[in-house]
C-alpha positions as CSV (number, residue, x, y, z in Angstrom):
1,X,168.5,-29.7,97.9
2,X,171.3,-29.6,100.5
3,X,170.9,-32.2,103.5
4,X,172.6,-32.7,106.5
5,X,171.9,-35.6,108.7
6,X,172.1,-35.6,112.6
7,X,171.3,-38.8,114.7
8,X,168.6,-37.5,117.7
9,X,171.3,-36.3,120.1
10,X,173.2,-34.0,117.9
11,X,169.6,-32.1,116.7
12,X,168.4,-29.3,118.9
13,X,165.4,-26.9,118.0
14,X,166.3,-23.5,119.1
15,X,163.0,-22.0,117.8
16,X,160.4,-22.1,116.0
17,X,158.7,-25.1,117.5
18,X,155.5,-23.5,117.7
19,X,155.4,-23.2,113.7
20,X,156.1,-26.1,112.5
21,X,153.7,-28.5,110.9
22,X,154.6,-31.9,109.3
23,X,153.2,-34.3,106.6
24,X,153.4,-37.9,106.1
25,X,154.7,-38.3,102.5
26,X,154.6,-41.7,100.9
27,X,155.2,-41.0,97.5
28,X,159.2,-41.0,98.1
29,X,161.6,-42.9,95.8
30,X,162.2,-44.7,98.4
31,X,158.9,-46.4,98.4
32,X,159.6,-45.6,102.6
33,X,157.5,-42.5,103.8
34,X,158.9,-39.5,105.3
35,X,157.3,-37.0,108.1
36,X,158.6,-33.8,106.0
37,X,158.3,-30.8,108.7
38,X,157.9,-26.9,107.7
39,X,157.4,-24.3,109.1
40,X,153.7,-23.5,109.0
41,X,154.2,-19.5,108.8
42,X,156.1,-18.9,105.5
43,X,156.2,-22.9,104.5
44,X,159.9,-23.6,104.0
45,X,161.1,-27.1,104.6
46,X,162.9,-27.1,107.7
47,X,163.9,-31.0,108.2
48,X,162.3,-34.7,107.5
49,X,162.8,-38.2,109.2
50,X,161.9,-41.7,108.2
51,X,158.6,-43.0,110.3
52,X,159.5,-44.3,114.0
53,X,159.2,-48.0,112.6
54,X,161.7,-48.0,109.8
55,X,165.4,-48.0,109.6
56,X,167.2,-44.7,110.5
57,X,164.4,-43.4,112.2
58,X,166.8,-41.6,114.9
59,X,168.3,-39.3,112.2
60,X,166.9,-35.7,111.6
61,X,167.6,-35.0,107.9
62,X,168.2,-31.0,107.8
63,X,167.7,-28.6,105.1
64,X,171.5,-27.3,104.8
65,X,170.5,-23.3,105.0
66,X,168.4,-23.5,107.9
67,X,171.5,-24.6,110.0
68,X,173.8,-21.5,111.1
69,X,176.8,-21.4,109.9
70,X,176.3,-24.1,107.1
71,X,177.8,-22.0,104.5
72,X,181.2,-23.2,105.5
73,X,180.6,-26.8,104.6
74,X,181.0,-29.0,101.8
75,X,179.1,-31.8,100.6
76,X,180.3,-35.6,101.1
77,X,178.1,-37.2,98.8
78,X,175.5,-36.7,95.8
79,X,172.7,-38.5,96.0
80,X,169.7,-39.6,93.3
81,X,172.0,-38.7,90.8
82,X,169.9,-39.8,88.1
83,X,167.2,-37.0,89.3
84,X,169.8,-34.1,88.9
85,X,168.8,-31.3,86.5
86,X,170.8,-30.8,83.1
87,X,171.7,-27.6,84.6
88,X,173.8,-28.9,87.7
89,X,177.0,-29.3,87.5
90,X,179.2,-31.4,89.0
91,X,179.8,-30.9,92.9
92,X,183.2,-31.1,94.7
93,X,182.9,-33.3,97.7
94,X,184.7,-33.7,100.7
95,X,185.3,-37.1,102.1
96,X,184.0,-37.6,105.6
97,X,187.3,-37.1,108.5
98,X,188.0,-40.4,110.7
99,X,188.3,-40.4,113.7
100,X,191.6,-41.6,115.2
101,X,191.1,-44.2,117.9
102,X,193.3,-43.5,121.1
């Protein structure tokens, strides 16, 4: 699964609002539960976030293909590694660009 993380004012809707449905998943490897949204017409993920009272709870985390245009990028990190299938090879990341301070 390709994510992409935006903290609340970066994330904007532009349609669908009307469709989508969430869950409250606690069975996470996290042990922390998720509200996993999808869209309640065809039942594609469309984006999670941690519950209101935990850490990081002002990040949307984005399924990559939903986003326009997010065929361009390139992933910075991998992540549960240990839950990769034999079948995936390894993925060329791009480190994450600083900003210069002025």
């Amino acid at each position: 699964m390709t994510n992409v993380w935006f903290k609340n004012e970066a994330f904007t809707l532009n349609a669908g609002q009307d469709a989508l449905k969430f869950f409250q998943d606690t069975d996470t490897n996290t042990g922390k539960p998720l509200s996993r949204y999808f869209c309640s017409n065809c039942g594609s993920n469309v984006f999670f976030r941690m519950s209101p009272d935990l850490p990081r709870s002002d990040i949307y985390i984005v399924q990559g293909p939903a986003i326009e245009g997010s065929e361009i990028w390139a992933p910075r990190k991998e992540s549960f590694l240990a839950n990769k299938l034999p079948w995936v090879k390894h993925l060329e990341t791009k480190p994450k660009e600083k900003k210069s301070k002025l």
